[in-house]
C-alpha positions as CSV (number, residue, x, y, z in Angstrom):
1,X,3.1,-18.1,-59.3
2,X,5.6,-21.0,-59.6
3,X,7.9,-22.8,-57.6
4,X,10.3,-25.5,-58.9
5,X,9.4,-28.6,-56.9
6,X,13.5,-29.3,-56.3
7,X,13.5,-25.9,-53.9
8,X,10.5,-28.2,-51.9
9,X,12.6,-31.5,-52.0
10,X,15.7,-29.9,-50.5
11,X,13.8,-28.4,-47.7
12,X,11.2,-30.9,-46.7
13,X,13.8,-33.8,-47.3
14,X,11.4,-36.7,-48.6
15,X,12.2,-40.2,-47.5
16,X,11.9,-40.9,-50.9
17,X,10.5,-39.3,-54.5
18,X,9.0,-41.2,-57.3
19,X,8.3,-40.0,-60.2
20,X,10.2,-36.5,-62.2
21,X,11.3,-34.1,-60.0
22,X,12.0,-31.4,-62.8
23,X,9.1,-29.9,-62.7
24,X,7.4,-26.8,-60.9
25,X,4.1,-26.6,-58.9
26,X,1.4,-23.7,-59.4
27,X,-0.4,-24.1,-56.9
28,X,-1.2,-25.9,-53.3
29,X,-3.7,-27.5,-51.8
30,X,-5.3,-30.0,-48.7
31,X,-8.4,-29.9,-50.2
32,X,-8.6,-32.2,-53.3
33,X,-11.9,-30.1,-54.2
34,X,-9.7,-27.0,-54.6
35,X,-7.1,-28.5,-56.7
36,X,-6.4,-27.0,-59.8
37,X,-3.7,-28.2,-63.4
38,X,-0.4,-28.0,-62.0
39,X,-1.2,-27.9,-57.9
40,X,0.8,-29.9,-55.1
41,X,-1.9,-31.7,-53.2
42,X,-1.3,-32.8,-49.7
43,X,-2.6,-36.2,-48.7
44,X,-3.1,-35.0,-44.9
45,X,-4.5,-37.9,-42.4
46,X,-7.3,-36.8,-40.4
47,X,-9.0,-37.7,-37.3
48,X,-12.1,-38.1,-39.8
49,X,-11.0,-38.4,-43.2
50,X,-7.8,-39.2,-44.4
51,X,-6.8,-37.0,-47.4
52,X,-5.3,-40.4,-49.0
53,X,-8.7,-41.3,-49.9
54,X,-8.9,-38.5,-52.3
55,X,-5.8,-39.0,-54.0
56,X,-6.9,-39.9,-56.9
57,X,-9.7,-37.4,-56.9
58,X,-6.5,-34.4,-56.9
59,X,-5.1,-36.4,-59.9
60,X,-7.9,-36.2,-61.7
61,X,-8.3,-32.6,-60.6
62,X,-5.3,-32.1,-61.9
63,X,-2.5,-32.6,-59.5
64,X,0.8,-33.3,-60.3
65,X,2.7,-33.9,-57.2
66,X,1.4,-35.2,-53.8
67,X,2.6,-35.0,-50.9
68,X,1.9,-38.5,-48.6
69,X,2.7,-41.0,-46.1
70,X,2.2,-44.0,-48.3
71,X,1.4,-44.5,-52.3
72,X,-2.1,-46.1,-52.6
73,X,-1.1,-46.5,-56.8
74,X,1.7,-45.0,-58.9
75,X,0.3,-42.4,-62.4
76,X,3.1,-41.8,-64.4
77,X,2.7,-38.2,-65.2
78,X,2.6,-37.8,-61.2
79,X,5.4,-37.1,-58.7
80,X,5.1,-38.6,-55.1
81,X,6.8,-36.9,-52.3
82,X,6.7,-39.5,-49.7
83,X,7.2,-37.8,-45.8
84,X,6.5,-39.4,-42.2
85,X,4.8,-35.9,-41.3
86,X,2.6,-34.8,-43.8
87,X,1.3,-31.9,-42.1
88,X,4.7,-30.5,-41.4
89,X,6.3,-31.1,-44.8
90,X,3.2,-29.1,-46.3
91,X,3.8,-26.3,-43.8
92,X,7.2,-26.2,-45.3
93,X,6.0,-26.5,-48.8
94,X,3.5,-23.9,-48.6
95,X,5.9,-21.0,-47.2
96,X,8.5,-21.7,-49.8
97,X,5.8,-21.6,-52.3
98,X,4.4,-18.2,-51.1
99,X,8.0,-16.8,-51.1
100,X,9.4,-17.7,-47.4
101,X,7.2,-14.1,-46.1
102,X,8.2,-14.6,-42.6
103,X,12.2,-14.0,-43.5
104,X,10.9,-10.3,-44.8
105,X,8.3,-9.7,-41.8
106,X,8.9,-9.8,-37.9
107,X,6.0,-12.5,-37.2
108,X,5.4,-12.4,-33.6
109,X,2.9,-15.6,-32.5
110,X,0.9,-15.4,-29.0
111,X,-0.5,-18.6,-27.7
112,X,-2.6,-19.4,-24.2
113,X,-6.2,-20.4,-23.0
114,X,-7.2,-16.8,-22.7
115,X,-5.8,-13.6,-24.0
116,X,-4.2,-14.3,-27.6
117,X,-6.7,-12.0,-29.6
118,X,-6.1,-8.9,-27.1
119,X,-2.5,-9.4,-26.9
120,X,-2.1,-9.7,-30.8
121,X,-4.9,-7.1,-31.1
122,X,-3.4,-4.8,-29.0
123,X,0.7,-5.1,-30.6
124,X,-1.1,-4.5,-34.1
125,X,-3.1,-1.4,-32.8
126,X,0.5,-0.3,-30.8
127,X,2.4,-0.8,-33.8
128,X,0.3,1.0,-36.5
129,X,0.1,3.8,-34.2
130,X,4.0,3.9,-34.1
131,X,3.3,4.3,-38.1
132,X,4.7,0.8,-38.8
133,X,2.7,-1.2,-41.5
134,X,1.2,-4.5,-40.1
135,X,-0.7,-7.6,-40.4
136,X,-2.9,-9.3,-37.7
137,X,-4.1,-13.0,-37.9
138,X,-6.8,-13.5,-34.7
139,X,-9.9,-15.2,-33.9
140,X,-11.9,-12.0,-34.7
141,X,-10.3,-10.7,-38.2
142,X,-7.3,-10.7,-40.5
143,X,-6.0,-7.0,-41.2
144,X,-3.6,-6.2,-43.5
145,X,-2.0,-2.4,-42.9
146,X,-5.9,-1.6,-41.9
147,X,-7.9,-3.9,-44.5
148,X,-10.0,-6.0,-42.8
149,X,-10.2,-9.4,-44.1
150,X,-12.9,-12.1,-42.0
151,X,-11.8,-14.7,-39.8
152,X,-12.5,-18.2,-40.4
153,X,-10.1,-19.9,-38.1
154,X,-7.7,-18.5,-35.0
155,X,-5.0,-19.9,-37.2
156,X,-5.5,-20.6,-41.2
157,X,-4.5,-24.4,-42.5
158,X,-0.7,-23.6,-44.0
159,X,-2.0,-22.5,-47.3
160,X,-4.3,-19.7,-46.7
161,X,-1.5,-18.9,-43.7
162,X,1.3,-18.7,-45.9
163,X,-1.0,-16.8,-48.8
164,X,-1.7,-14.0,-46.1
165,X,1.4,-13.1,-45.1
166,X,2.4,-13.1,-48.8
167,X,0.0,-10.4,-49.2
168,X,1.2,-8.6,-46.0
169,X,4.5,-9.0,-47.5
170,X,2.9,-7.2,-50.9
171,X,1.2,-4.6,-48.7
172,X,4.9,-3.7,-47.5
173,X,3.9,-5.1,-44.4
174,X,7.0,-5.4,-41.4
175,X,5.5,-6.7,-38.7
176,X,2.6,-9.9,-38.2
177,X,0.7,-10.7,-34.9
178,X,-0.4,-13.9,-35.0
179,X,-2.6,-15.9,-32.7
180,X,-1.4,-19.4,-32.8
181,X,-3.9,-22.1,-31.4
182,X,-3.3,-24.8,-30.0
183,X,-5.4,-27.1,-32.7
184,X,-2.7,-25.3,-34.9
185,X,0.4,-25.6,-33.3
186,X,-0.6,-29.4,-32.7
187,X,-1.7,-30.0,-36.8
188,X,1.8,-28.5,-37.9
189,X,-0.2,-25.6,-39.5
190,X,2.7,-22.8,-38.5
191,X,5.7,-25.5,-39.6
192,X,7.9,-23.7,-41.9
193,X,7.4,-19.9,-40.6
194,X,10.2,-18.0,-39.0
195,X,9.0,-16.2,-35.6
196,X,10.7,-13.4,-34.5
197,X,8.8,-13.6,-30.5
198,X,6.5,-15.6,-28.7
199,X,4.0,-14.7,-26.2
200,X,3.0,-16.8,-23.5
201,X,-0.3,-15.6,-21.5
202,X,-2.0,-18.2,-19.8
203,X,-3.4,-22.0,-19.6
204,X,-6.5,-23.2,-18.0
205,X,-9.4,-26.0,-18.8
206,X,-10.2,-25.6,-22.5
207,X,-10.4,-27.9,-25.6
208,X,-10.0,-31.1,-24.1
209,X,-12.5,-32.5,-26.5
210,X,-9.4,-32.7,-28.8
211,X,-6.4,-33.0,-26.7
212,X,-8.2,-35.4,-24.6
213,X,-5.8,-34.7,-21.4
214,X,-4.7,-31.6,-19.7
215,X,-1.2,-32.5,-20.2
216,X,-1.2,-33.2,-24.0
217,X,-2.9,-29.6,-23.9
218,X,0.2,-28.4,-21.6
219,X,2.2,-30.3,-24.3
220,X,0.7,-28.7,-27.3
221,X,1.6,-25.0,-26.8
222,X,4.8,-25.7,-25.1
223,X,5.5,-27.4,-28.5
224,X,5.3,-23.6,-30.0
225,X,8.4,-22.7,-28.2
226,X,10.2,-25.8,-28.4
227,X,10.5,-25.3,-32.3
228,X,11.5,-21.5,-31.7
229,X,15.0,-20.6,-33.5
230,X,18.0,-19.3,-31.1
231,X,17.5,-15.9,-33.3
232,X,14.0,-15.5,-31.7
233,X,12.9,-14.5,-28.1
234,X,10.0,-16.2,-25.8
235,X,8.1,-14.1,-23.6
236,X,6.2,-15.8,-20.5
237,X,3.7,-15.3,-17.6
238,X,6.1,-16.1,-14.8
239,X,2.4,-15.8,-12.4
240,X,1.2,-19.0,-14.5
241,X,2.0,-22.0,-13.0
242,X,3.1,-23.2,-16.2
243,X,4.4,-20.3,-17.4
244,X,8.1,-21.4,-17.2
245,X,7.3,-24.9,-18.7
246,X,7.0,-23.3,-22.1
247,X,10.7,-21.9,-21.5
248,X,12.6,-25.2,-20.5
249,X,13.7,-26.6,-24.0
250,X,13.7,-23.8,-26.2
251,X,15.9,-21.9,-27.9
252,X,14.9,-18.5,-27.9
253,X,16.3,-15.5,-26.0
254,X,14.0,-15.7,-22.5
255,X,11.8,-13.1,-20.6
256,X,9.6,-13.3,-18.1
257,X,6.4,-10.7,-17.2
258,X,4.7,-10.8,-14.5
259,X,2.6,-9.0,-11.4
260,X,3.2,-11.2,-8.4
261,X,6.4,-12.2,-8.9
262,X,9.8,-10.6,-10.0
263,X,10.5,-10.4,-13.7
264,X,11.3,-9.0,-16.8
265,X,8.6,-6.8,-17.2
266,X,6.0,-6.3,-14.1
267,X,2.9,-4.7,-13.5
268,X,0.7,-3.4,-11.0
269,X,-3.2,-1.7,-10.5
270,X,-2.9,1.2,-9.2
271,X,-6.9,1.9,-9.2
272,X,-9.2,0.6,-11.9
273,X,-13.1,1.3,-12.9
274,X,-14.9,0.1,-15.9
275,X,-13.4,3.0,-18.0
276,X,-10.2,1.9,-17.1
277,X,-7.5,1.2,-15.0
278,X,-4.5,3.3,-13.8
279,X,-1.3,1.0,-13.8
280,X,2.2,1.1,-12.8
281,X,4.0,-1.0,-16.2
282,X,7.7,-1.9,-15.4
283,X,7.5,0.9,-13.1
284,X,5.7,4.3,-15.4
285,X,2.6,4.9,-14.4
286,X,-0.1,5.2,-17.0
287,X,-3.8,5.2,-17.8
288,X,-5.5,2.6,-19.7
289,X,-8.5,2.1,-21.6
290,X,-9.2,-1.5,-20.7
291,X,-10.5,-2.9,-17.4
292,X,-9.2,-6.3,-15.3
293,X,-6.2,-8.0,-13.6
294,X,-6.3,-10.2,-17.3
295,X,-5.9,-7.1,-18.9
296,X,-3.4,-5.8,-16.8
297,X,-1.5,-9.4,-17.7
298,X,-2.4,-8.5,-21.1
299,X,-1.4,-5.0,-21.0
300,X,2.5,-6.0,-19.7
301,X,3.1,-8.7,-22.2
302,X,2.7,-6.3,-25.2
303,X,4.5,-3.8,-23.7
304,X,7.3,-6.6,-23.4
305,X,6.7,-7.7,-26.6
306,X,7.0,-4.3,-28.0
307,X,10.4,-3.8,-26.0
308,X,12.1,-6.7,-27.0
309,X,11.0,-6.0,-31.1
310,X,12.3,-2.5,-31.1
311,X,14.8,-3.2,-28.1
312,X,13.4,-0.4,-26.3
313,X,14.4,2.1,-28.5
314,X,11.0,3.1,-29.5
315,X,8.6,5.1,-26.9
316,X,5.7,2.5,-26.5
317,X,4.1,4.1,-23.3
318,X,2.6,6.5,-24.9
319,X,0.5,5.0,-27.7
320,X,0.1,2.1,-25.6
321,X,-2.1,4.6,-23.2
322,X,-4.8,5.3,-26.1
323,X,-4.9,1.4,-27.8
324,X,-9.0,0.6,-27.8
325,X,-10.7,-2.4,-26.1
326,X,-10.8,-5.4,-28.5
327,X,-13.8,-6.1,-29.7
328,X,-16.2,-8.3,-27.6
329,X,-14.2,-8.2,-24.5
330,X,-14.9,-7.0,-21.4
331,X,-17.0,-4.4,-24.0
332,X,-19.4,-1.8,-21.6
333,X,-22.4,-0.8,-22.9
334,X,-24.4,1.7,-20.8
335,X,-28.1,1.7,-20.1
336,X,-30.7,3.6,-18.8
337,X,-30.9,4.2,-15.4
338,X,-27.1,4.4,-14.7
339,X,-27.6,0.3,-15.7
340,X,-23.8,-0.9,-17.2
341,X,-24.0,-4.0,-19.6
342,X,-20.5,-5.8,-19.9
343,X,-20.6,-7.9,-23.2
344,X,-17.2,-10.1,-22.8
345,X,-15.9,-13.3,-25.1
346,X,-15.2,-15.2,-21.5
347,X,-16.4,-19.3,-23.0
348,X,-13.7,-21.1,-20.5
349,X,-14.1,-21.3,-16.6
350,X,-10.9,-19.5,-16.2
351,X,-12.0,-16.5,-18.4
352,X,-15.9,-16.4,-17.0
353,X,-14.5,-16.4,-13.2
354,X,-11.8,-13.7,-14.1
355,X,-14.5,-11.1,-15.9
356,X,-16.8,-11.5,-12.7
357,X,-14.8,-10.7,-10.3
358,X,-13.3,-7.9,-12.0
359,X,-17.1,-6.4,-12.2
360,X,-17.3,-7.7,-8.3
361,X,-14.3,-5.8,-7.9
362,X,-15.8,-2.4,-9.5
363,X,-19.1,-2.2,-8.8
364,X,-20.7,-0.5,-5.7
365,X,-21.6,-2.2,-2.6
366,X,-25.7,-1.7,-3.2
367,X,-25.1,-2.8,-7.3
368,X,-26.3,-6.1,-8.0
369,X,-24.8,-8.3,-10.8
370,X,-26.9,-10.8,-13.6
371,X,-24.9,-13.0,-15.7
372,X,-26.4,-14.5,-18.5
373,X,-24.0,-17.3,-19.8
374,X,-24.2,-20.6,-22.1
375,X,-21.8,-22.8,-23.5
376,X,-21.0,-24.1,-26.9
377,X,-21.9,-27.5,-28.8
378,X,-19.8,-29.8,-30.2
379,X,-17.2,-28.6,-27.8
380,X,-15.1,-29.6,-24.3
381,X,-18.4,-30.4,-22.3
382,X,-16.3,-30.8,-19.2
383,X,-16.1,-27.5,-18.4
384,X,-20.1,-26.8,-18.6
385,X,-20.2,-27.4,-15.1
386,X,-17.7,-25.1,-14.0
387,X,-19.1,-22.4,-15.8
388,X,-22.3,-22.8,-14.2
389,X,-20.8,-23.1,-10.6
390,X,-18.7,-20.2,-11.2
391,X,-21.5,-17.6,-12.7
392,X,-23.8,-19.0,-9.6
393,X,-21.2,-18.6,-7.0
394,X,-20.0,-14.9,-8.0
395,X,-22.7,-13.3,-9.4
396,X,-26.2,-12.2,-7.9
397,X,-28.3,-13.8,-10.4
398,X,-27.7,-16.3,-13.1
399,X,-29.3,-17.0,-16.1
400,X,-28.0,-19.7,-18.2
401,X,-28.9,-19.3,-21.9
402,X,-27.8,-20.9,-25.1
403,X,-24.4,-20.1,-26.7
404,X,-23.5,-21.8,-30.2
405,X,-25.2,-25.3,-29.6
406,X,-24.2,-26.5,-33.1
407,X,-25.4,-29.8,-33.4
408,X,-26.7,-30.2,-29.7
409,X,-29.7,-29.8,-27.9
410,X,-29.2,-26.4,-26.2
411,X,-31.7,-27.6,-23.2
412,X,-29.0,-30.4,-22.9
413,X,-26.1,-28.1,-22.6
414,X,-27.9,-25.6,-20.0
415,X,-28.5,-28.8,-17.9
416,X,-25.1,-29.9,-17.7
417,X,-24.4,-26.1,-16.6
418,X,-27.0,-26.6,-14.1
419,X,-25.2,-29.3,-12.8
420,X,-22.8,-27.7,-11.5
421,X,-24.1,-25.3,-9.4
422,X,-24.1,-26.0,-5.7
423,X,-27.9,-26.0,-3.7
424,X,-27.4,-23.0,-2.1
425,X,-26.9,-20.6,-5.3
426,X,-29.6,-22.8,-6.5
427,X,-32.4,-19.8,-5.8
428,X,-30.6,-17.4,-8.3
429,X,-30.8,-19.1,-11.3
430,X,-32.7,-18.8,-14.5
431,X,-32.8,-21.5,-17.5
432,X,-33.8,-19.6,-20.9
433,X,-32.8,-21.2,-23.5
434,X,-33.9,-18.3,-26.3
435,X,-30.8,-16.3,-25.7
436,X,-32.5,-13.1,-26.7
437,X,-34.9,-13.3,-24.5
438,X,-32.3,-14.3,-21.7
439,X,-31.2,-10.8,-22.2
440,X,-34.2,-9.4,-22.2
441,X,-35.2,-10.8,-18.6
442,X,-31.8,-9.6,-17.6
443,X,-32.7,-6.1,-19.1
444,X,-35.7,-6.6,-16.5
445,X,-34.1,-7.7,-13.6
446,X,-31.7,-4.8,-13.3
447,X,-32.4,-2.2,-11.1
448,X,-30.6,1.2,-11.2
449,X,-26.8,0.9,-11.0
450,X,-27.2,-2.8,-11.6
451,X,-24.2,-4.6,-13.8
452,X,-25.5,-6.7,-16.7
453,X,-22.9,-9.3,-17.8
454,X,-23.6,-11.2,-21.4
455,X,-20.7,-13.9,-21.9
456,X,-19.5,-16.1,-24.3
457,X,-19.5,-14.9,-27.3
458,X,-18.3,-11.4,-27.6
459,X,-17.1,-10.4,-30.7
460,X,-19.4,-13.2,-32.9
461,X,-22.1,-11.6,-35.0
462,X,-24.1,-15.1,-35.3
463,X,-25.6,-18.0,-33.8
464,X,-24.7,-21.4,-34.9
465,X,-27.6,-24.1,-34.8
466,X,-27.7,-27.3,-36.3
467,X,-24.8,-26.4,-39.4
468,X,-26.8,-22.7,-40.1
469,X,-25.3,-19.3,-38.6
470,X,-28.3,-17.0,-37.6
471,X,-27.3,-13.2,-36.9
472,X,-27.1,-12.8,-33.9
473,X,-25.1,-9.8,-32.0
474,X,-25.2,-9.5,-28.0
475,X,-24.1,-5.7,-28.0
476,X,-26.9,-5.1,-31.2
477,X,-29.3,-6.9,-29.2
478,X,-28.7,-4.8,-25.7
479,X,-28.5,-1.8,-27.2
480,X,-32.0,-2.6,-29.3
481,X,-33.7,-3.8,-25.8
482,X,-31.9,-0.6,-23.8
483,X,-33.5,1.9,-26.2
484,X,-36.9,0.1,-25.5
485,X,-36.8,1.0,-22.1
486,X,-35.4,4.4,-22.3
């Protein structure tokens, strides 16, 4: 694959070029390790390193244009692109290198705190049950018209990005759904693609160990739909308080959904239990297969997602009725001894408190509820806390457990957890760090008709400790200690 590096000037627009611009590139790259003969290597500054430093590393590599904010020394066989936004000119770069795929797909991009991987789950599954050929990006897995491909990131750096929907393109692909994060909406990674829609779901306390305030977080996804074209439509939750925020200065066509306010697209619960929920969606009445107001939320932005892409030409009820629960949330497992096991991906205070009380909500009177929760290392410790004062306030017993410590002491995070919850819940909590055997003890505790809840990390099939991923699979593990006790 080649791509004459005068197609990049013209679109990225370079303060300045030095060096032959005749020339085509074969290849792109942020990494100077990956960088092959022939590759355009992007100089991208960092929080940690600064891809300056290894300029001369991709020239020896074999680079022969790079892409920076400033020249640290001039090779004569090498052409410099010089930009103010590196990150952004690359993002532009790479989708003209990979043969602008977004102008032959519909992409449609979901961004929030909670919800993104069901709502772009969920349009994928809709969609390729309609018989349309798709592509989904997510936090779980990349598919490709039903090739799975794993998920390293909920959003790829612009080179692998742009490289998968080339090969959705090649798979006769017509439709993406994309989960766009805020780390990537903020780091330029989606610059350069053409969104057809945009989902809005939610935003509560997460990932201010990067953004630092809630307001640059705020900032961050309304960015998403600031850069939207006027061809595109933006699709909101009018019930978030900042719902409308991410409409005010865009472009886009815009649509509200909602359940306790009037809009676009509403929603109501009918009746729900944890096989599922009857609904009333922009007024039809269905039956679902998932479970909780978030779903519900969920449930009414894809149908208005799927309205506004076919313009309500297609039926979408229907298959929308028989989609399946994503995997790792709000996942039941049953047990012996009518004992139900809830294995959910809820790691934000927001998500944790909504999953509870939609098992509160379900379960019968004389049912009691055990949570076993952690939280993650290296991540927003803020909200440690709150998680702990939320699983103690809602739930019958509590025990707090480690998650993906990472690089931290696990007995550290489950303190800061503990710190959070009030004297009075004190007497229903549990500290075991060994998540295993956290479940395990739960397993114990329950009585018959009891609701187990395992949170945190859902869908993951490891646990990360100090740089290594261990296996390690909640619904494996209950189903392993369920059969035990058969």
């Amino acid at each position: 694959m080649n791509c004459p590096l005068n197609h990049i000037i013209q679109a990225i627009n370079p303060a300045s070029v030095i060096g032959n611009a005749d020339k085509s590139i074969c290849g792109v790259a942020i990494d100077s390790r990956k960088v092959e003969k022939g590759f355009l290597y992007a100089a991208m500054p960092g929080t940690i390193t600064d891809g300056h430093a290894y300029i001369d590393q991709a020239i020896a590599a074999g680079a022969t244009v790079i892409l920076c904010q400033h020249i640290p020394n001039e090779h004569p066989d090498v052409t410099f692109l010089v930009v103010s936004h590196v990150a952004k000119a690359m993002g532009v770069a790479c989708h003209l290198f990979y043969g602008e795929p977004t102008k032959k797909l519909q992409l449609v991009g979901t961004t929030g705190t909670n919800g993104k991987t069901t709502v772009s789950t969920l349009l994928y599954e809709l969609f390729s049950s309609m018989g349309h050929r798709c592509g989904l990006i997510s936090t779980v897995e990349n598919r490709i018209a039903g090739s799975i491909i794993p998920s390293t990131h909920t959003t790829p750096d612009a080179s692998g990005l742009n490289a998968l929907l080339a090969q959705m393109v090649d798979a006769d692909c017509t439709y993406c759904f994309m989960e766009c994060s805020s780390h990537a909406i903020h780091q330029d990674r989606i610059a350069g693609l053409h969104f057809t829609g945009a989902v809005f779901t939610n935003i509560t306390h997460d990932h201010l160990d990067y953004h630092h305030t809630f307001d640059n977080y705020i900032q961050a996804k309304k960015q998403f739909f600031d850069q939207l074209p006027s061809t595109a439509w933006a699709l909101t939750n009018k019930d978030d308080r900042n719902g409308m925020v991410m409409l005010q200065n865009t472009k886009a066509a815009r649509y509200t959904y909602a359940m306790k306010n009037g809009a676009d697209f509403t929603v109501k619960i009918v009746e729900s239990d944890f096989q599922g929920m009857h609904l009333k969606l922009d007024g039809k009445e269905a039956w679902v297969n998932l479970v909780g107001a978030f779903n519900a939320y969920n449930l009414i932005a894809v149908y208005g997602a799927a309205f506004l892409l076919t313009s309500g030409e297609e039926e979408i009820l229907i298959p929308l009725t028989s989609v399946p629960r994503v995997n790792g949330r709000f996942e039941s497992i049953a047990g012996p001894q009518r004992i139900t096991a809830i294995v959910d991906y809820a790691h934000t205070p927001d998500a944790l408190e909504n999953v509870i009380k939609t098992i509160n909500d379900i379960r019968g009177n004389n049912a009691q509820l055990i949570t076993v929760v952690g939280c993650g290392g290296n991540r927003d410790a803020a909200k440690r806390p709150e998680m702990g004062a939320i699983a103690a306030r809602l739930s019958n017993k509590v025990i707090l457990t480690s998650d993906n410590p990472r690089n931290e002491n696990p007995e550290e995070i489950i303190r800061q957890m503990e710190e959070g919850v009030e004297g009075q819940y004190y007497k229903k909590l549990l500290k075991i760090t060994d998540r295993q055997e956290a479940i395990r003890t739960a397993v114990m505790l329950a009585q018959p008709g009891d609701v187990i809840l395992v949170a945190g990390k859902g869908h993951e099939t490891y646990q990360e400790i100090m740089g290594i991923k261990h296996p390690f699979d909640d619904k494996a593990i209950l189903k392993t200690i369920f059969n035990q006790h058969q």
